[in-house]
C-alpha positions in Angstrom: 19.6 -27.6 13.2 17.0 -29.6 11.1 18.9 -31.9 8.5 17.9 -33.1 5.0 16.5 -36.3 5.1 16.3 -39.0 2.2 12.4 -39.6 1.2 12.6 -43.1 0.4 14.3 -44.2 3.7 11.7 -42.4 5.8 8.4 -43.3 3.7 9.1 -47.0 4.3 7.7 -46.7 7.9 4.0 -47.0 7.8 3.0 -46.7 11.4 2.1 -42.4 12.3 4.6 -43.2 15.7 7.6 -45.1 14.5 7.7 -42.6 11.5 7.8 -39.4 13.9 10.3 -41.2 16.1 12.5 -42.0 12.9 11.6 -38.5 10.8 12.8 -36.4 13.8 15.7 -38.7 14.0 16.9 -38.0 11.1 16.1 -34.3 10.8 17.4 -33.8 13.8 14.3 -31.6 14.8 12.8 -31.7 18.5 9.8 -29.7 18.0 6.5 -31.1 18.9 4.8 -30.9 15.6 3.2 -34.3 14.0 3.2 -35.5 11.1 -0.2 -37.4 10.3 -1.0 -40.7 8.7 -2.6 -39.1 5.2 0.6 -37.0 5.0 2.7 -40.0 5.4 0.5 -42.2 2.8 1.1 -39.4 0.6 4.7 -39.2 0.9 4.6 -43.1 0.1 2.7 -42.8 -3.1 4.7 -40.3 -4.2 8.3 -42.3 -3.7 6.7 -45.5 -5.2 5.1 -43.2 -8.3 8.6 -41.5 -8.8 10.4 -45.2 -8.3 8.5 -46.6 -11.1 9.7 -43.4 -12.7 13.7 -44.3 -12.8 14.1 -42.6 -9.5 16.9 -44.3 -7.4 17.0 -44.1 -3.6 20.0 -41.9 -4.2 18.4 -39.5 -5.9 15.7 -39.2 -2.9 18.2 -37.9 -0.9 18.9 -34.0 0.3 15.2 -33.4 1.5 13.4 -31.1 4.0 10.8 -32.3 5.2 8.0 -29.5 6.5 10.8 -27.1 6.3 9.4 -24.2 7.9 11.1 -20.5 6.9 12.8 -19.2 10.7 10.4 -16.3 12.2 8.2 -16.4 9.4 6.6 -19.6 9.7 5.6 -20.8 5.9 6.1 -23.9 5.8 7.1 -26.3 2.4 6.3 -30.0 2.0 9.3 -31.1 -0.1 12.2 -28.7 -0.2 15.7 -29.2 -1.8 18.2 -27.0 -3.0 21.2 -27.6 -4.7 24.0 -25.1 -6.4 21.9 -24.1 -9.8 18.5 -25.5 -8.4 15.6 -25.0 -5.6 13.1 -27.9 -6.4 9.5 -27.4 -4.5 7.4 -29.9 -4.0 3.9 -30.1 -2.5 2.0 -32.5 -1.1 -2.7 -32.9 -1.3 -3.6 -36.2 -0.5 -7.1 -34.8 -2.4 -8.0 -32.1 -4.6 -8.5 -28.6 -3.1 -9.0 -27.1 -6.3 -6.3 -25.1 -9.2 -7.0 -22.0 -7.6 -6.0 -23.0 -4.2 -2.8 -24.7 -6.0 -1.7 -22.1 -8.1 -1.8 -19.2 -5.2 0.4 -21.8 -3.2 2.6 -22.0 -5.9 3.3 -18.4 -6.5 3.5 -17.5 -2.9 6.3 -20.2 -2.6 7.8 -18.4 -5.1 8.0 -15.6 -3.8 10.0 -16.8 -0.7 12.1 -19.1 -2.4 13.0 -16.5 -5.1 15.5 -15.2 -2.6 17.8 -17.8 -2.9 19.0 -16.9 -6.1 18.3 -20.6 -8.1 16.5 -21.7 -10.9 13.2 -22.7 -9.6 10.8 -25.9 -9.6 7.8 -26.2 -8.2 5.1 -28.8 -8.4 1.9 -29.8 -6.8 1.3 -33.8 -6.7 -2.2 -35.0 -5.9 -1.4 -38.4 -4.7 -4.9 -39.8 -4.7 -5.5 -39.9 -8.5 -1.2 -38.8 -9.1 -2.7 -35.9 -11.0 0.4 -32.9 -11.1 0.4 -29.1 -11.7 3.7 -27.4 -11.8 4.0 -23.7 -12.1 5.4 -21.9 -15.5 8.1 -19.3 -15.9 5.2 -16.9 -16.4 3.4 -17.9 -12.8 0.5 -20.1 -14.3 -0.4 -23.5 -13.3 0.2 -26.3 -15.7 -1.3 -30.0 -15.5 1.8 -32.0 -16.0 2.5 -35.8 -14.8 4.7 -38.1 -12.8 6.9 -38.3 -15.3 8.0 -34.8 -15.6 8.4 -34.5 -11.0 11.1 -37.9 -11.5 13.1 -35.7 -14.1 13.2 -32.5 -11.4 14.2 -34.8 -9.0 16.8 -36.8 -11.1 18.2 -33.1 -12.1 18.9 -32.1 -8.7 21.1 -34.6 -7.2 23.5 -32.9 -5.4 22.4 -31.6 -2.5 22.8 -28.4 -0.7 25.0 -28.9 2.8 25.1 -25.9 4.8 22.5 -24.3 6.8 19.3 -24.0 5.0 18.0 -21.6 7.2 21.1 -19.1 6.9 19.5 -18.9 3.0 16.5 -17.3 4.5 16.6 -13.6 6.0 13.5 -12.7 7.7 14.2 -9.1 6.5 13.2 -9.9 2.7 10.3 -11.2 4.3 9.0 -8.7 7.2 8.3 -5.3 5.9 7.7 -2.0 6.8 5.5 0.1 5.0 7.2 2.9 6.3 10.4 2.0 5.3 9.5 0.3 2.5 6.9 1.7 0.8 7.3 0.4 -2.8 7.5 -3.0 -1.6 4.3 -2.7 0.2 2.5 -0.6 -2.5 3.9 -4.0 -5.1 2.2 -6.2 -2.6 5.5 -7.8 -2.2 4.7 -9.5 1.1 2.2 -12.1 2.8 0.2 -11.8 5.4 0.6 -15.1 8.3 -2.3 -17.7 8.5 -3.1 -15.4 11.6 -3.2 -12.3 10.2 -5.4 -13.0 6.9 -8.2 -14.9 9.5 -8.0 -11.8 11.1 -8.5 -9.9 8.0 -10.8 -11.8 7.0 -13.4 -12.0 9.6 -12.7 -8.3 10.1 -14.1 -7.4 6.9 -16.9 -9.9 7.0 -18.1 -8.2 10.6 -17.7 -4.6 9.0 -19.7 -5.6 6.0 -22.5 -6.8 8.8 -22.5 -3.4 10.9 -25.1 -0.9 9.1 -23.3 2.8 10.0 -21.0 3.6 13.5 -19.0 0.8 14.6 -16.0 0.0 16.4 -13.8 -2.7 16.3 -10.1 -3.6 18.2 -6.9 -5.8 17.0 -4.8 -6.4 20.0 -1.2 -7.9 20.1 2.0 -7.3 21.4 4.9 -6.1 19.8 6.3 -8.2 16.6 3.1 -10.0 16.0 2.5 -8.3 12.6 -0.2 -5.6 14.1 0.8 -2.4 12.2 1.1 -4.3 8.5 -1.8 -5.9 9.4 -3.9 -2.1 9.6 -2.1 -1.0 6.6 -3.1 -3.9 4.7 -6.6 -3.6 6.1 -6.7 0.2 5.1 -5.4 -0.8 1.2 -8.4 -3.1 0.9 -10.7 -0.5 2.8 -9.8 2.0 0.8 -11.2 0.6 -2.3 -14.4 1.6 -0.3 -14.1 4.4 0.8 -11.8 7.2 1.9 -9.4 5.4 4.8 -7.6 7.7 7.6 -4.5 6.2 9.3 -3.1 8.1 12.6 0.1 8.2 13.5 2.1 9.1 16.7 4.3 11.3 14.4 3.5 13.6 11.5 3.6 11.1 8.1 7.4 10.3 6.9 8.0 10.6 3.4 7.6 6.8 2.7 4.0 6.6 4.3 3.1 9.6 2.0 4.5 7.9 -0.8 1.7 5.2 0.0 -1.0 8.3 0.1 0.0 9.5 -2.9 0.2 5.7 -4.8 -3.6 5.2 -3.4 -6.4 7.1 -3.6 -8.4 7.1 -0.8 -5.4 6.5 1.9 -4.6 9.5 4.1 -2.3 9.7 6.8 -2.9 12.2 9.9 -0.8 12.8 13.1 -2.9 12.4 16.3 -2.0 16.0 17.5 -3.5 17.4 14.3 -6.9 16.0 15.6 -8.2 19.0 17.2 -12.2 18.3 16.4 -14.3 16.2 14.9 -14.0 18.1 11.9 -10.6 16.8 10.8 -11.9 13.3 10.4 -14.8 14.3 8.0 -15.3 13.0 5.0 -13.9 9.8 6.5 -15.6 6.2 6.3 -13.1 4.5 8.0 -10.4 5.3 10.2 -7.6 3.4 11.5 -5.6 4.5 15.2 -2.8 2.5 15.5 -0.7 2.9 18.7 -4.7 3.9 20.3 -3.5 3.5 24.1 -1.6 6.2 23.4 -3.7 8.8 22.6 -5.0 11.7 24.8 -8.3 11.4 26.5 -9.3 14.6 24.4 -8.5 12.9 21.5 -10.1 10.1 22.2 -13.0 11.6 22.5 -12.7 13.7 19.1 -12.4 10.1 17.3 -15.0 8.7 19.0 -17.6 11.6 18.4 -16.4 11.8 14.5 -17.5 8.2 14.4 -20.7 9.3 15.7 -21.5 12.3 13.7 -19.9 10.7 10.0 -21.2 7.4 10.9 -17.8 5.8 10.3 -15.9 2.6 11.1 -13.1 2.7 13.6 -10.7 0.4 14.2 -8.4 0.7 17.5 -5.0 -0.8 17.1 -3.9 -1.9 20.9 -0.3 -3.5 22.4 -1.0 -4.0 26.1 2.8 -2.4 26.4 2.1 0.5 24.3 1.4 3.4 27.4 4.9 4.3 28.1 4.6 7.1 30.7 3.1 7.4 34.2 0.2 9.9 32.2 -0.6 7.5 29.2 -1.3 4.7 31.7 -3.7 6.8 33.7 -5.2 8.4 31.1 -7.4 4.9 31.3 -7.7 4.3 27.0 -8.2 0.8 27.5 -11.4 1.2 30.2 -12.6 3.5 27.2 -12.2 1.6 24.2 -13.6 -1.7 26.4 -16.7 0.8 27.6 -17.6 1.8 23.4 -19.5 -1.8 22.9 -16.9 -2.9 20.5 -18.7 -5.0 17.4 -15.6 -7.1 16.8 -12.4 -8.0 19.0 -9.0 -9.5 17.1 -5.9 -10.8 18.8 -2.9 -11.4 17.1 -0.6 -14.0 19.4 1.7 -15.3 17.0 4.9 -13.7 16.9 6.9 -12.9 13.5 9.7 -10.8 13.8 11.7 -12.4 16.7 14.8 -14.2 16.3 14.3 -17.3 18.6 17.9 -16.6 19.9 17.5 -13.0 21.0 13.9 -13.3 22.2 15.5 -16.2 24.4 18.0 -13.8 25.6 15.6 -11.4 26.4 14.0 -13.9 28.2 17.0 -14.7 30.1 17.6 -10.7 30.9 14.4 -9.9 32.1 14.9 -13.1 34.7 18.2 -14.6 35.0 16.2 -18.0 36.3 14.2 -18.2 33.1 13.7 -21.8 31.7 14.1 -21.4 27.9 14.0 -24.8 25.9 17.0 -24.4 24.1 20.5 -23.1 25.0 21.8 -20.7 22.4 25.2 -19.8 21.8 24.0 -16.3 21.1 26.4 -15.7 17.9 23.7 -12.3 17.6 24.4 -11.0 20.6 27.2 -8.5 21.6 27.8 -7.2 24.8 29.8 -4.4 25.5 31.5 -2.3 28.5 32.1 1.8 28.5 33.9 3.0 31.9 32.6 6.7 30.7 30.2 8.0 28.2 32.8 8.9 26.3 33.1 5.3 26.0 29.8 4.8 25.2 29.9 7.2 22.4 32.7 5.4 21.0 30.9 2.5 20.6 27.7 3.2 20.0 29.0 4.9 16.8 31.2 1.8 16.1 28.0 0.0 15.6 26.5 2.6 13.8 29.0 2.5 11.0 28.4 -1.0 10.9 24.4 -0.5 10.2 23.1 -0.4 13.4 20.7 1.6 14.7 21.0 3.2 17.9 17.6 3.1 20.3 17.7 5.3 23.1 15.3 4.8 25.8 16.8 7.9 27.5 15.7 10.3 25.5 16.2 13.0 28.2 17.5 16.6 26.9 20.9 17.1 28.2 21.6 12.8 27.4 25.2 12.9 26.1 23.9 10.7 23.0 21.1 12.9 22.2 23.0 13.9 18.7 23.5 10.0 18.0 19.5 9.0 18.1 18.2 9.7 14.8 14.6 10.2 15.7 14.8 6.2 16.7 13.2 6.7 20.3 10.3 4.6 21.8 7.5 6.8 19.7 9.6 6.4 16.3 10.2 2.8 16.4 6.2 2.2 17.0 5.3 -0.5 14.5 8.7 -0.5 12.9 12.0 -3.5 13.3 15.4 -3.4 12.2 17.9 -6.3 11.4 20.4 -4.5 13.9 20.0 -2.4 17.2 22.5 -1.6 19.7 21.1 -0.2 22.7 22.4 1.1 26.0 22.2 0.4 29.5 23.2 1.8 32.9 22.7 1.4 36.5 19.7 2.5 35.9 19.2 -1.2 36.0 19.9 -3.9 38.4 18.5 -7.7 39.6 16.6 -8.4 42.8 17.2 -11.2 44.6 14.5 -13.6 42.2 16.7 -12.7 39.6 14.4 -10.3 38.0 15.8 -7.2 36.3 14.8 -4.1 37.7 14.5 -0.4 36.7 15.1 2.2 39.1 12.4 4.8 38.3 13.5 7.8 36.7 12.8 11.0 38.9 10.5 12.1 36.3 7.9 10.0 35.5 7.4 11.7 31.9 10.8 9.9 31.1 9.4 6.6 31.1 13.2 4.7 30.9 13.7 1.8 31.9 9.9 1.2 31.3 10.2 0.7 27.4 13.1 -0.9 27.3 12.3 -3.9 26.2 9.4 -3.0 23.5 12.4 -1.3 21.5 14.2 -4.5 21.9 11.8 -6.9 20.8 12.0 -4.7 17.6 15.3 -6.6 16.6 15.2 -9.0 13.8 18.6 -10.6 13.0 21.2 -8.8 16.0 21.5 -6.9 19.1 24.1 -4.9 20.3 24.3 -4.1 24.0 26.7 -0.7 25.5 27.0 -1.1 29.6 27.8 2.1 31.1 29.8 2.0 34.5 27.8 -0.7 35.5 30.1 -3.5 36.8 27.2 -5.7 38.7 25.2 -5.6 36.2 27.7 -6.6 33.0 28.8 -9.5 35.2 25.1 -10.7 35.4 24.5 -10.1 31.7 27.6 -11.9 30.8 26.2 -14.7 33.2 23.4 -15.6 30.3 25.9 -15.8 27.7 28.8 -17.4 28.4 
C-alpha cells in the first residue's frame, strides 16, 4: 500500500539516495522506480515558495508522491484528496511549453474526474515559479504562487483509506465493442506505449508510396485491439478504413461504422476474393494468426491489386487449434517484407493480484515478488455438473460472465455461455469472470499445470485457457468439477 507522505518533511533531504531511502519509507512503496535530483530540487522550491506563502508544515501533509493509477499506469506528481476536494499538482523543473501543459492538465482530469470531488489542478514551473492552473471550462490560466498556497491551505484534511480502491481500471480500459459511445467521445487515452506506436506507425505509412504492410504484435491485455481502432479512426480521415473481425460486426462496432464515415467492419469469412476489399485504402486484420491460408492470401492480393495499406494485428497466443497453428500465418506475414514492425509489451488490463495468481497456477513453484491475499479470487468445488451449473449461475446473477473454454456441443453449460467463448472474448475484458475447470487439468511433478489433450484437436481446451483468463480486470471466479487433486493444489496458492 503506498501511503501519503508530508512534502515538507521529505524535501528537506537534498542528497538523490537518502531521499529515496526516506521517500519509500514513508510511502511505504518498494518498487524500484527513482526519483531524480531535478525532481527533488523541484519539490524543494516548491515547499519553500508555498512556505513563504503562509503554508505550514501541517498543511503539507496527506501527499502522494508519483502516485501512479493501478493497471493503468498515469502517473501524478502531487496528488491529494480529501472529502469535497482532489488537489493536482504538477511538477517542470523548465518550461515545455502551454500546450504540453494544458493537454496534461485535461487528461488528469479526465482520470481524476472519477472520484467524484471538486477539482484543482495546477502546473508550477519551479525554475522561474511561473503557474498555470486549469479553468472550469478546460483552458489553461497563468496564475501565481499565491493562488497553489490557498489550494493547499483549502485542503487540509486528508483522505485516509485506500487511494487506489478510488480508481477502477474499468472507467479507464475500454472496449469499443462494448462501449462504443465512449470510444466514439474519445473518452479514453492511449499509454505512453501505445501513442509511440501510433505515432511512428503513421509517420512510416505516410513514407511508403502504394502497397505496404505493417505488423503490431503483443499479447493479450497490452492494449492491441484499441490500439487498431484508434489507428483506423485517425486513418479513416484518409481514406476508407476496413476492420475484420473473427465474428460478424455486433451492434456496438456498427454503431462506430455508422458514427464515422469511412470505417467499415467485415467478418473474415465474408472475404471470399479480392473483390470484397475494394475500394479500400487501408485495412486492419486484427486476430491475423487466425485467419485461413485462403484468406490470407485474398488480403494479401487485395493489397496488391488496390495498392492498399495492411496492417496485421498478431498475439503470439492467438492460434487456438491444432489447424490454426499449422496453417503457418506467422511464416507468412514474416515472408511479405513487412515495412514496419510494433510490439506492444506493457500490459494494462491485469490486476497485479490475479495475474500473480495466474502465475502461481500455471507453476505452483513460481517466484512472484509479492504475496497477495487474493481478496479477488474465489475458488469453488462442484461434486457434479449439476453442481457446476449451480454456481456458475450464482455468479452470473452477481455480474459475472461465464467463459467456457469447452465449448463442445453436448457441454452441459452450453445454454449458460452467452457467445463468451475464446473467439468472442478476442480483444475484449470484463471486471468479473468465473470460469471452470476439470480434470481435464492436472500438475506434473515441476509443478507445472498441465492439460490433457482433448481427443479432438478442433476443441482446443485446455489450450486457451489462460488467454480468456488474462481477460479479467477486477475478479475471478473459479468452478472445480470433481477434481479433488487438483482443488487441493489450487487452494495450495491461496491460502
Amino acid at each position: 500500500m503506498i501511503k501519503p507522505v508530508n512534502l515538507f518533511r521529505v524535501s528537506r533531504i537534498r542528497d538523490e539516495r537518502l531521499f529515496n531511502i526516506m521517500e519509500k519509507h514513508e510511502a511505504g512503496d518498494h518498487d524500484n522506480h527513482m526519483i531524480r535530483i531535478h525532481e527533488i530540487d523541484s519539490l524543494r522550491i516548491l515547499t519553500d515558495a508555498l512556505a513563504g506563502q503562509g503554508v505550514t508544515v501541517k498543511d503539507t501533509d496527506g501527499f502522494y508522491f508519483g502516485f501512479v493509477i493501478p493497471l493503468i499506469g498515469k502517473e501524478f506528481d502531487l496528488l491529494k484528496v480529501t472529502g469535497r476536494y482532489c488537489l493536482n499538482i504538477e511538477l517542470k523543473s523548465q518550461d515545455v511549453g502551454e500546450e504540453h501543459i494544458l493537454a496534461q492538465l485535461r487528461k488528469n482530469r479526465h482520470y481524476l474526474t472519477l472520484l467524484g470531488r471538486e477539482m484543482m489542478l495546477y502546473t508550477v514551473v519551479t525554475d522561474t515559479l511561473t503557474c498555470y492552473m486549469l479553468t472550469e471550462d478546460d483552458e489553461l490560466k497563468k496564475t501565481d504562487i499565491g493562488a497553489v498556497a490557498w489550494a493547499v491551505k483549502r485542503c487540509r484534511a486528508a483522505f485516509h483509506g485506500r487511494i487506489d480502491k478510488l480508481f477502477r481500471a474499468s472507467e479507464y480500459l475500454i472496449s469499443p465493442e462494448d462501449d462504443p459511445m465512449k470510444f466514439l467521445q474519445g473518452q479514453y487515452f492511449l499509454t505512453p506505449a501505445q501513442d509511440q506506436v501510433k505515432s511512428q506507425l503513421l509517420k512510416d505509412i505516410v513514407s511508403v508510396s502504394s502497397r505496404a504492410f505493417f505488423r503490431i504484435s503483443g499479447r493479450p491485455g497490452t492494449g492491441k485491439t484499441l490500439l487498431i481502432y484508434d489507428l483506423a479512426k485517425t486513418l479513416a480521415e484518409a481514406g476508407r478504413t476496413m476492420i475484420t473481425c473473427a465474428e460478424e460486426p455486433p451492434e456496438g462496432l456498427m454503431s462506430i461504422s455508422r458514427a464515422i464515415e469511412n470505417l467499415d467492419f467485415i467478418c473474415v469469412s465474408r472475404i471470399s476474393s479480392a473483390q470484397k476489399l475494394e475500394g479500400c485504402d487501408y485495412v486492419l486484420v486484427d486476430e491475423a494468426l487466425r485467419l485461413e491460408p485462403e484468406t490470407f492470401g485474398i488480403i494479401c492480393d487485395a493489397a496488391g491489386i488496390y495498392e492498399q495499406i495492411c496492417i496485421f494485428c498478431t498475439d503470439p497466443s492467438a492460434a487456438l487449434t491444432e489447424a490454426e497453428k499449422q496453417n503457418g500465418i506467422e511464416d507468412m506475414i514474416n515472408s511479405l517484407g513487412l515495412s514496419g514492425e510494433y510490439e506492444l509489451s506493457e500490459r494494462l488490463r491485469v490486476n497485479m493480484q490475479i495475474q500473480t495468481f495466474i502465475q502461481k497456477l500455471r507453476c505452483l513453484k513460481s517466484k512472484t515478488e509479492k504475496n497477495y491475499e487474493y481478496e479477488h479470487i474465489s475458488v469453488n468445488y462442484a461434486n457434479s455438473a449439476g453442481e457446476a451449473r449451480e454456481l456458475i449461475c450464482y455468479y452470473r446473477d452477481r455480474g459475472y460472465r461465464f467463459i467456457n473454454a469447452h465449448r463442445y456441443p453436448d457441454s452441459p453449460f452450453a445454454d449458460l455461455e452467452e457467445d463468451f467463448g475464446s473467439r468472442h472474448v478476442a480483444g475484449r475484458e470484463y471486471d468479473n469472470v468465473v470460469m471452470l475447470m476439470d480434470d481435464s487439468f492436472c500438475y506434473d511433478e515441476e509443478g507445472y499445470l498441465k492439460g490433457i489433450p482433448a481427443p479432438d484437436p478442433e476443441k482446443p481446451y485446455p489450450n486457451i485457457f489462460y488467454p480468456e483468463m488474462n481477460r479479467v480486470r477486477e475478479n475471478l471466479a473459479l468452478v472445480i468439477l470433481e477434481a479433488p487433486e487438483l482443488l487441493a493444489w489450487i487452494i495450495s496458492i491461496i491460502e
